[in-house]
N, CA, C and O atoms as CSV, one atom per row, in Angstrom:
chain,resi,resn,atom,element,x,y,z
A,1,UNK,N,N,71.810,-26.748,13.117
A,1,UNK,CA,C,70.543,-27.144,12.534
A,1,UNK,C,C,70.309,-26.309,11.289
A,1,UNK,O,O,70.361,-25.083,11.391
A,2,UNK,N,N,70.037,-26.929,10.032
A,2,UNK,CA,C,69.741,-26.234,8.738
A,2,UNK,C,C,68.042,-26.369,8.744
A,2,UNK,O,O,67.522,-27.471,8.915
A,3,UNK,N,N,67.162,-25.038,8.525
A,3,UNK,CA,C,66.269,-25.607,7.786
A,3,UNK,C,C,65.668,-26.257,6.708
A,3,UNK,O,O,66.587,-26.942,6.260
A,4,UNK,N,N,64.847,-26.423,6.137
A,4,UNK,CA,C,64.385,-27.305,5.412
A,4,UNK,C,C,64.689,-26.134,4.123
A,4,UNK,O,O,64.865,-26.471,2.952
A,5,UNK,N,N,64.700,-25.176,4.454
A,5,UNK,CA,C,65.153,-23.948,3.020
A,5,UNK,C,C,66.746,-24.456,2.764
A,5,UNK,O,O,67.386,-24.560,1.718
A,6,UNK,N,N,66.968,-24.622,3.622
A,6,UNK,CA,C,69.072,-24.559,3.835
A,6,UNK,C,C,69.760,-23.604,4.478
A,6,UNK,O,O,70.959,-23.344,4.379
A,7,UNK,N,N,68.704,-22.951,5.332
A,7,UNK,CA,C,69.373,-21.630,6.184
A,7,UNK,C,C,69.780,-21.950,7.397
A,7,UNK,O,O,68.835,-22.588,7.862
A,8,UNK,N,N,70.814,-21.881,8.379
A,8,UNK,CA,C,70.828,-21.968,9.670
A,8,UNK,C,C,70.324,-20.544,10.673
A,8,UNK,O,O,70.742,-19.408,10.450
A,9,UNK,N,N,69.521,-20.837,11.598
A,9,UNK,CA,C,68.960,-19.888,12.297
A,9,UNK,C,C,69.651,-19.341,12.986
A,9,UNK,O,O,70.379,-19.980,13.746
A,10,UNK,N,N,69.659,-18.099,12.957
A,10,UNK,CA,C,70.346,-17.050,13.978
A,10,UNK,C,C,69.497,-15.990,14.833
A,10,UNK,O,O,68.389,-15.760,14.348
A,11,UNK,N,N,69.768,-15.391,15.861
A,11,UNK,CA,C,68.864,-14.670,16.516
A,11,UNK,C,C,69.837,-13.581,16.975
A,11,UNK,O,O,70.838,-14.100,17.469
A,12,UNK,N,N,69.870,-12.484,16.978
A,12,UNK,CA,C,70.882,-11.208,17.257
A,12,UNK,C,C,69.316,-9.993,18.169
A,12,UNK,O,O,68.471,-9.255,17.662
A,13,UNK,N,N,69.615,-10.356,19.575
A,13,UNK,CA,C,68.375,-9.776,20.496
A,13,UNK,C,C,69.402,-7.947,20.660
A,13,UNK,O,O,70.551,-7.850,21.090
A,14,UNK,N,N,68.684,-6.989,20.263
A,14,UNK,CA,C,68.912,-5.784,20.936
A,14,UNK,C,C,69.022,-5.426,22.891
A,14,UNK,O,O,68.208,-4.502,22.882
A,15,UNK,N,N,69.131,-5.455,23.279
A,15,UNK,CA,C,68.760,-5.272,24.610
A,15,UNK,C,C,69.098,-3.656,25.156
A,15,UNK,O,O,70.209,-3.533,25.674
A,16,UNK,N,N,68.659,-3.021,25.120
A,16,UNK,CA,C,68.781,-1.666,25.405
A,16,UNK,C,C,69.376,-1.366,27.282
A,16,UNK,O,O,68.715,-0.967,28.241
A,17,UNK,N,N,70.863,-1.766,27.193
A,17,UNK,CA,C,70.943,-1.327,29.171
A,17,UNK,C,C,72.561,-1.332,28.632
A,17,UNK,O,O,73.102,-1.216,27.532
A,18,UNK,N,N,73.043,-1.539,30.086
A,18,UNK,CA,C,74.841,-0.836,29.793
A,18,UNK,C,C,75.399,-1.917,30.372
A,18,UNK,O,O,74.917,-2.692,31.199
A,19,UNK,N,N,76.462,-1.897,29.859
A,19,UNK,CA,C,77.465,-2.668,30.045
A,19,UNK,C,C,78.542,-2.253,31.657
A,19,UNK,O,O,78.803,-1.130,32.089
A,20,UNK,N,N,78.926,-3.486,32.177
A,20,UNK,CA,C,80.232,-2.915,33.592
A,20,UNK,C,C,81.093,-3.643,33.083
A,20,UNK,O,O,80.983,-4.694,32.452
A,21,UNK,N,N,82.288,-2.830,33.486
A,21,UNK,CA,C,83.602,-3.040,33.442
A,21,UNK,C,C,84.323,-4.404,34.453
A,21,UNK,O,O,84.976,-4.033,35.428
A,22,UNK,N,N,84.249,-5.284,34.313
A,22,UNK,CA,C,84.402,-6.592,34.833
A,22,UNK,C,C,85.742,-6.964,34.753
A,22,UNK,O,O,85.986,-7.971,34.088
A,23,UNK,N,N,86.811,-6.279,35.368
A,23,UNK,CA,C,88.328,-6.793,35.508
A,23,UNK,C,C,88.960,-6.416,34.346
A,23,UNK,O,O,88.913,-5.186,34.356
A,24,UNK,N,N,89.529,-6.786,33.342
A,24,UNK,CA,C,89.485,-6.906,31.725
A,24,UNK,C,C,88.365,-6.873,30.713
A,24,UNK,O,O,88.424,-6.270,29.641
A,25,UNK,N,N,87.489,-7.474,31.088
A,25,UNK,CA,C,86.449,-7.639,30.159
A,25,UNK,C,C,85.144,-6.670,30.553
A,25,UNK,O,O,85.173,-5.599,31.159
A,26,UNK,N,N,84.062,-7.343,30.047
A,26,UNK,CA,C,82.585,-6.322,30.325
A,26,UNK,C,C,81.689,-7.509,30.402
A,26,UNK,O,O,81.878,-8.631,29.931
A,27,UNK,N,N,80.641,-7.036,31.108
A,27,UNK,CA,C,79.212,-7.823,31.324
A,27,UNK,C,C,78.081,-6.792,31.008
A,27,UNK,O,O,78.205,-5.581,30.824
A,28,UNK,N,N,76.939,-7.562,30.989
A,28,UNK,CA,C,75.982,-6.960,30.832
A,28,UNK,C,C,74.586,-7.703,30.874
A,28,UNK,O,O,73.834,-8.105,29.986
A,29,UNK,N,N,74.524,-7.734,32.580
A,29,UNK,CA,C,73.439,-8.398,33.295
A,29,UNK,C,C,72.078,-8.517,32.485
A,29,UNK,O,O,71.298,-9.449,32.286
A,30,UNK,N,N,72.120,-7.144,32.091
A,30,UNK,CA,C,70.262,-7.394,31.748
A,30,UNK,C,C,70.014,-8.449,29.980
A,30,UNK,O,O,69.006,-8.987,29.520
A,31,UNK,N,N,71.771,-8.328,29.320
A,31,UNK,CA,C,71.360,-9.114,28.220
A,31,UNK,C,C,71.449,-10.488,28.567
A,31,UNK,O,O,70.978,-11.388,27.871
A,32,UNK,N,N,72.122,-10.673,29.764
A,32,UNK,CA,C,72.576,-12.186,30.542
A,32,UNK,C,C,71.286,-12.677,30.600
A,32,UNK,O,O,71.013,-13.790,30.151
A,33,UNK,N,N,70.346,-11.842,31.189
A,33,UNK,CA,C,69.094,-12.407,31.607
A,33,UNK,C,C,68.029,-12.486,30.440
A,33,UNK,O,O,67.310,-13.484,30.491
A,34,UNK,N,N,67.789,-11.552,29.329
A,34,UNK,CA,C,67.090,-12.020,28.177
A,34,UNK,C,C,67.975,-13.158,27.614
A,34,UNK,O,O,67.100,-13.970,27.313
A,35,UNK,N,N,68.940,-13.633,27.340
A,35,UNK,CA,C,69.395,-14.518,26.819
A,35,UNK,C,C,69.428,-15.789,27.344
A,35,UNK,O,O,69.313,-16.676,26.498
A,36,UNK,N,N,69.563,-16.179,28.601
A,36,UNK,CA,C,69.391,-17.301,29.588
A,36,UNK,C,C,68.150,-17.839,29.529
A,36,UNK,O,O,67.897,-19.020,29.291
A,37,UNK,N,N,66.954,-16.492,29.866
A,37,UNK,CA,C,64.902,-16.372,29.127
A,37,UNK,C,C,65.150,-17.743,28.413
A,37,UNK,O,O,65.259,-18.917,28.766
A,38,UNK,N,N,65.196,-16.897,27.009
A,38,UNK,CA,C,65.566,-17.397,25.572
A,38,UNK,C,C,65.754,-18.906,25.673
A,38,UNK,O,O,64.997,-19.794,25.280
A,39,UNK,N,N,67.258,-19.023,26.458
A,39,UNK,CA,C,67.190,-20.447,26.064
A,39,UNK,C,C,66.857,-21.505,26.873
A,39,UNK,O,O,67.069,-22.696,26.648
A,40,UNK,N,N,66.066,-20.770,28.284
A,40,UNK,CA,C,65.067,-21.459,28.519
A,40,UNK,C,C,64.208,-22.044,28.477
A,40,UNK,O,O,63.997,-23.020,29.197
A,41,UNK,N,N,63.407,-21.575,27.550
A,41,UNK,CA,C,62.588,-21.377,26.149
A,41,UNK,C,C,62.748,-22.484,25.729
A,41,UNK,O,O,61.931,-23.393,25.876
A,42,UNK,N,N,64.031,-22.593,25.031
A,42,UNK,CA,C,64.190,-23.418,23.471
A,42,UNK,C,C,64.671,-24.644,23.699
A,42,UNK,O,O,64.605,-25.571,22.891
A,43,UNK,N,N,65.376,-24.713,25.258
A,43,UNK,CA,C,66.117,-26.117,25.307
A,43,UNK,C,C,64.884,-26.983,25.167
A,43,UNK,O,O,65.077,-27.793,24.259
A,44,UNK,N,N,63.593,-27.132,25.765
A,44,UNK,CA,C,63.485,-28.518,25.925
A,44,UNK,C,C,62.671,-28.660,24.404
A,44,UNK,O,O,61.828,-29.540,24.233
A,45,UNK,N,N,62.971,-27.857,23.529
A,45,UNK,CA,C,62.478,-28.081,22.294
A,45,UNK,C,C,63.558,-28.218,20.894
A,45,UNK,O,O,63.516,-27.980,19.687
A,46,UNK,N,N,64.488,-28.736,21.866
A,46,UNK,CA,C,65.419,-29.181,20.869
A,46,UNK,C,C,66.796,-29.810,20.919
A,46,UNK,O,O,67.682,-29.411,21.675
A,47,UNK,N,N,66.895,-30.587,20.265
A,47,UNK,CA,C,68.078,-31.770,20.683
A,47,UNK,C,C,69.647,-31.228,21.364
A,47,UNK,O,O,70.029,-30.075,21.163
A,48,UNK,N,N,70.192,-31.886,21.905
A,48,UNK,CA,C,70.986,-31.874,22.608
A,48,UNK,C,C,72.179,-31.227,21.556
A,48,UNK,O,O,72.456,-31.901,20.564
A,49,UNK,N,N,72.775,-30.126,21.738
A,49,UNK,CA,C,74.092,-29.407,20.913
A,49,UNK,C,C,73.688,-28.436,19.666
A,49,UNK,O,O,74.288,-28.168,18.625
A,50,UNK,N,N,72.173,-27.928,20.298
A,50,UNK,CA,C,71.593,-27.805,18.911
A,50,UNK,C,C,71.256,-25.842,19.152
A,50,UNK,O,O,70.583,-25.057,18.485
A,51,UNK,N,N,72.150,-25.648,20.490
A,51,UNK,CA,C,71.909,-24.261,20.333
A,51,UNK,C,C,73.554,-23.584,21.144
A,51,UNK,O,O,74.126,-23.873,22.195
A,52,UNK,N,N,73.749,-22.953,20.432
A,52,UNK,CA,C,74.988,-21.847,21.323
A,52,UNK,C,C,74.916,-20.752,21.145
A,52,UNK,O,O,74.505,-20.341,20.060
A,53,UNK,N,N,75.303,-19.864,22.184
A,53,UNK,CA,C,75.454,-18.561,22.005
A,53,UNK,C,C,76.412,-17.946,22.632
A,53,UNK,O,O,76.976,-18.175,23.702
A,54,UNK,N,N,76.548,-17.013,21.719
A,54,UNK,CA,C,77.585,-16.330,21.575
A,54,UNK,C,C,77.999,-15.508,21.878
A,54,UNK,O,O,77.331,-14.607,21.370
A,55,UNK,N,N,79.192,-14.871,22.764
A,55,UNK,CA,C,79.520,-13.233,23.352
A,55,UNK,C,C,80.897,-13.001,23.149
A,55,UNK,O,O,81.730,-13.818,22.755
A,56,UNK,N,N,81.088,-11.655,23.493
A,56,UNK,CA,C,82.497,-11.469,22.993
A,56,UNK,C,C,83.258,-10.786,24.120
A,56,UNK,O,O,84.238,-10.054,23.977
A,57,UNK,N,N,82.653,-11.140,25.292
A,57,UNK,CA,C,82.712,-10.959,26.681
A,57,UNK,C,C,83.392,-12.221,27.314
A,57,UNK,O,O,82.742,-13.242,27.092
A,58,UNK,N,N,84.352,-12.384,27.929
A,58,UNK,CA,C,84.388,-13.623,28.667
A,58,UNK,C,C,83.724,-13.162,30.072
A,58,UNK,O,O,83.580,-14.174,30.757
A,59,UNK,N,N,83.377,-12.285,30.589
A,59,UNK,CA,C,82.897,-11.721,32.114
A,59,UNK,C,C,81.392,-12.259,31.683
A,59,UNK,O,O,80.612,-12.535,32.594
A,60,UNK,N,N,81.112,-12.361,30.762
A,60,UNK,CA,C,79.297,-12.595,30.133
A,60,UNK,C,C,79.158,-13.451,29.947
A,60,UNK,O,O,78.006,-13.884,29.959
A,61,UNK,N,N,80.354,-14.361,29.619
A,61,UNK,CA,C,79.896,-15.705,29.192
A,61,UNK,C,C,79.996,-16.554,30.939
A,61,UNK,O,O,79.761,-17.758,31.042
A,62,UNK,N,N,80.372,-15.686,32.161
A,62,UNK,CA,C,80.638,-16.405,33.146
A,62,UNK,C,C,79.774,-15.441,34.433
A,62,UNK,O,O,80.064,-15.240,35.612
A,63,UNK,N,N,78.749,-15.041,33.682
A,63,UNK,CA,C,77.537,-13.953,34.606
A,63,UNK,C,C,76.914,-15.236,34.603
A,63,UNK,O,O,77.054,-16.178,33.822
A,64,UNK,N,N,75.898,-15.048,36.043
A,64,UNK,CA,C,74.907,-16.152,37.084
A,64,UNK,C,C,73.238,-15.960,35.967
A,64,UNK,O,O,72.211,-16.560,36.283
């Protein structure tokens, strides 16, 4: 989604807690859970494919 300026929106949340060691990779529950919040939030306010996010975790991208 571009705005009406021509910018696409980004959101980069701080979350202040620690990371576990998850096999190979890392998680980090408490940003799992502000971020899940978030796009709780935003789904039903916006079209279908119109939000992703992003980690550099595969253990995070597969936290409950």
């Amino acid at each position: 989604m571009t705005t009406k300026h021509g910018v696409t929106p980004f959101v980069f949340l701080n979350v202040e807690s620690t990371e576990q060691q998850v096999g190979t990779s890392r998680a980090n529950k408490a940003e799992a859970a502000v971020v899940a919040d978030a796009a709780r939030k935003l789904l039903p306010n916006l079209p279908p494919g119109e939000l992703a996010i992003i980690t550099p975790y595969a253990a995070q991208a597969c936290s409950p």
